[in-house]
C-alpha positions in Angstrom: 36.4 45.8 1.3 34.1 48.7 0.2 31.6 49.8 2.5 28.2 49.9 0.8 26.7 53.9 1.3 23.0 53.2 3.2 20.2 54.3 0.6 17.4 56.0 1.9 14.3 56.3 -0.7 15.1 59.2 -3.5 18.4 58.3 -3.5 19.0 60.1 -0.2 22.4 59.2 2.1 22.0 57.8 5.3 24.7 58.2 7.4 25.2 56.5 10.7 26.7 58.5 13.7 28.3 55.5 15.4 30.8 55.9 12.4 31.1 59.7 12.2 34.8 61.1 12.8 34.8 61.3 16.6 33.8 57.6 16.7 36.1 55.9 13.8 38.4 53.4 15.2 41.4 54.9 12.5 40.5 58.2 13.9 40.9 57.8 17.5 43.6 55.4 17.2 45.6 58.0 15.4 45.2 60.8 17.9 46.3 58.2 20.5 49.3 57.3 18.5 49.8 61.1 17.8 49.7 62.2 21.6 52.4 59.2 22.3 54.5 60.5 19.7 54.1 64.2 20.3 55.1 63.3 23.7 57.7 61.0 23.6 59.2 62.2 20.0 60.2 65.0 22.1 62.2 63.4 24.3 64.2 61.0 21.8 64.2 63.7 19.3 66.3 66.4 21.6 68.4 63.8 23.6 69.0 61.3 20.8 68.5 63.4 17.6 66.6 60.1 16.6 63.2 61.4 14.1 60.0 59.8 14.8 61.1 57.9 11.4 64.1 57.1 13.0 62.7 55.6 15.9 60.4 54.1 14.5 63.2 51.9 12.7 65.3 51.3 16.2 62.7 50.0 17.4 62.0 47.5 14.9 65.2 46.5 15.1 66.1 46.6 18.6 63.2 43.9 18.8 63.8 41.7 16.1 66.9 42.0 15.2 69.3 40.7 13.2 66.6 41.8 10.7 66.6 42.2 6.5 65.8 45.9 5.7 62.6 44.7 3.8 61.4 43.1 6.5 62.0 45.7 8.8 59.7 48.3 6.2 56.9 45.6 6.7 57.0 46.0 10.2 57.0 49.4 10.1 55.2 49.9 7.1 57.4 52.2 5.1 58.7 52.9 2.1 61.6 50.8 1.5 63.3 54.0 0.0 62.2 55.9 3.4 63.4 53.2 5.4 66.9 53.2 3.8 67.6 57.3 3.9 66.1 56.8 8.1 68.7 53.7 8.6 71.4 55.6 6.7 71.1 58.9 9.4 70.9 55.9 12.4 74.1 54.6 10.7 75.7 57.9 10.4 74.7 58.5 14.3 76.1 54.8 15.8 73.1 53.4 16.5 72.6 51.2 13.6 75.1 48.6 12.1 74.7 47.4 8.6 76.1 43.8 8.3 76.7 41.4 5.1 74.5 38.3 5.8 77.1 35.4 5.6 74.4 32.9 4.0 73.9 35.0 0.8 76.6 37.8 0.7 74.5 39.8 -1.7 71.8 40.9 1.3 72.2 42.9 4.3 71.5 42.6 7.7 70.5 45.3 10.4 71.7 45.4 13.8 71.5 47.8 16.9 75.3 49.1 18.1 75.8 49.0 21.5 75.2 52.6 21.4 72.2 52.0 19.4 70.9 48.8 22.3 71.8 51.6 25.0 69.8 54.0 23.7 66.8 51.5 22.1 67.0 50.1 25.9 66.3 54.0 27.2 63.6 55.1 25.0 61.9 51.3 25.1 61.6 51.7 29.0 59.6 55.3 28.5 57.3 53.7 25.9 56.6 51.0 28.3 56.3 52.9 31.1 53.5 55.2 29.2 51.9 52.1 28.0 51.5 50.8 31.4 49.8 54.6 32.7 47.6 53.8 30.1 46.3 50.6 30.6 46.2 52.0 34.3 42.7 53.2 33.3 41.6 49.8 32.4 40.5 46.7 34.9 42.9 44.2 34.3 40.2 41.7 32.9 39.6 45.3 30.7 43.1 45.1 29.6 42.5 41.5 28.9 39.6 42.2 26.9 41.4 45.1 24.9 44.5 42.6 23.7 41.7 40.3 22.7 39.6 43.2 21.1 42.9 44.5 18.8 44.5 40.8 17.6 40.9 40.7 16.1 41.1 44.1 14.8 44.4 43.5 13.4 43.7 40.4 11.9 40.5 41.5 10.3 42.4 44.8 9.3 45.1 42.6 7.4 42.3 40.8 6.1 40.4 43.9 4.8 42.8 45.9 3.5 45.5 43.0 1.9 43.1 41.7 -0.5 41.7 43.5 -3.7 38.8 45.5 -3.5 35.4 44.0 -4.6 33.3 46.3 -6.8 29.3 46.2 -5.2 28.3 44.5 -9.1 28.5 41.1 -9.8 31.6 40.7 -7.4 33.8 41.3 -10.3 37.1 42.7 -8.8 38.3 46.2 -9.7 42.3 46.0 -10.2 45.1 48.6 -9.7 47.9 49.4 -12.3 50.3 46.7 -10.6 47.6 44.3 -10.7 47.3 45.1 -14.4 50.9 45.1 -15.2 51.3 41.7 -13.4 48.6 40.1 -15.7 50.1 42.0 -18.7 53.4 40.5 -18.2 52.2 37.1 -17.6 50.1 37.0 -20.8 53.3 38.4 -22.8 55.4 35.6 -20.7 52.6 32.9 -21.9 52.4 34.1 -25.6 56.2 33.8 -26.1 56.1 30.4 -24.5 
């Protein structure tokens, strides 16, 4: 979804302060995210030699796992080629166990070692521990209130940014290279049939 620029006669810009950088939900969710992983990347990064990357992954795993590696970039939103070269190094280290899936021996499964649980099981009790310091500032009605606020910002996130862009004329949908390609294909796929 585009967000239509406010017009002000003579073509001048309007600009609203409740959505000026200090006030932007992305914006103050990332420095919140940053100062958790400043602080806590420390710490898993110098006991564990585990990258923010790295943890990121664990973590994923540690709480849904057995888990596909595509599935595991969805939740993390990565790169499945950045997700491989992280789950390679958390092989290389023990805390990450590659298995063959035994319904379709073609796909692979990802696991947590016992190292890797030990360690997911050290670093998970920190991040909780932070998150419950933090929610110490809120009411517990507050903190009731806040889970309620983000499903609906999630949701309407997902809903935003997982659907192709409308162009402000006529509705008529602007499409991307894959988008493109896809139709391309499909045309080339119909005319042979």
């Amino acid at each position: 979804m585009y967000i239509r620029q406010l017009s002000a006669p003579h073509g001048d810009s309007i600009l609203d302060a409740q959505f000026s950088l200090e006030h932007r939900l992305a914006y103050r969710f990332a420095v919140l995210s940053a100062e958790s992983v400043r602080f806590l990347g420390a710490i898993y990064t110098k006991k564990f030699g585990i990258s923010t990357a790295g943890w990121r992954i664990m973590s994923i795993i540690g709480r849904y796992e057995p888990i596909f590696p595509g599935v595991a970039a969805q939740h993390c939103t990565m790169s499945a080629d950045k997700l491989t070269r992280a789950v390679d190094r958390l092989v290389q280290k023990g805390y990450v166990v590659r298995n063959t899936d035994e319904a379709d021996r073609r796909r692979v499964i990802l696991c947590l070692s016992s190292r890797g649980r030990a360690v997911y099981n050290e670093v998970e009790e920190l991040h909780q521990l932070m998150e419950a310091k933090w929610r110490q500032a809120l009411s517990q009605e507050e903190n009731t209130v806040l889970d309620s606020i983000m499903d609906k910002l999630e949701a309407r996130a997902h809903d935003i940014f997982n659907r192709p862009p409308e162009t402000e004329a006529g509705g008529a949908v602007r499409t991307t290279r894959r988008a493109a390609a896809t139709r391309a294909s499909a045309a080339r796929k119909r005319a042979v049939a």
